[in-house]
Phi, psi and omega in degrees: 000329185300289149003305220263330185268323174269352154315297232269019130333276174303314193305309185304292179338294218276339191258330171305319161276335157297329188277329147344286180319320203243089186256011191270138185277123169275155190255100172279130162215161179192168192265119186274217196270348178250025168066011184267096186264129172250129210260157168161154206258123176224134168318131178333322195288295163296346168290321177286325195265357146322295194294311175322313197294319211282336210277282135003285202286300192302335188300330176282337181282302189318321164268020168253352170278329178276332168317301201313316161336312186275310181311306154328295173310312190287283161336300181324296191288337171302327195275341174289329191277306174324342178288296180293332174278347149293327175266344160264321172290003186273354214230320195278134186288115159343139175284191165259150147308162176278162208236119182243176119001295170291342161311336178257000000 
C-alpha cells in the first residue's frame, strides 16, 4: 500500500505543477438538455482539477462495484461449503465406540 501512496503523491505533486503553471483562463463550453450551447471562462487550474477529481471518482466507483462483486462471490461460496459440510457429516458413517478391557 505504501507504494500505492507514493505514486498518487508524485502524481498529485506533477499535476499541482501544471496546473499552477497554466493559470490562464479558458473558454469552457458545453450543451445542455435543449442543445443550447453554453460558453464560460474559467481557470485552467480548475478545469484539470475538476477533470482529476471527476477522473478519481469513477475509479472509485468501478472499484467498489468490484468489492461489492467479490464480497458476493465470497458469501456465494461460504454458503456452498456449509452446504457441502452439511451434506458429508450426513454421509459420514458414526464412529464405533472403543472397545477396552474393561467392556468384557
Amino acid at each position: 500500500m505504501p507504494i500505492k501512496f507514493i505514486i498518487f503523491i508524485i502524481l498529485s505533486i506533477i499535476v499541482a505543477i501544471f496546473a499552477v503553471k497554466n493559470m490562464d483562463m479558458v473558454e469552457v463550453s458545453f450543451y445542455d438538455f435543449r442543445l443550447n450551447s453554453h460558453d464560460f471562462h474559467v481557470p485552467l487550474l480548475v478545469v484539470i482539477l475538476v477533470s482529476l477529481a471527476f477522473g478519481f471518482f469513477l475509479a472509485w466507483i468501478d472499484g467498489w462495484v468490484a468489492k461489492m462483486k467479490l464480497k458476493a462471490i465470497i458469501r456465494q461460496n461460504n454458503k456452498t461449503i456449509e452446504s457441502l459440510d452439511e451434506e458429508l457429516r450426513k454421509y459420514k458413517k458414526p464412529s464405533l465406540p472403543e472397545y477396552t478391557e474393561s467392556d468384557r
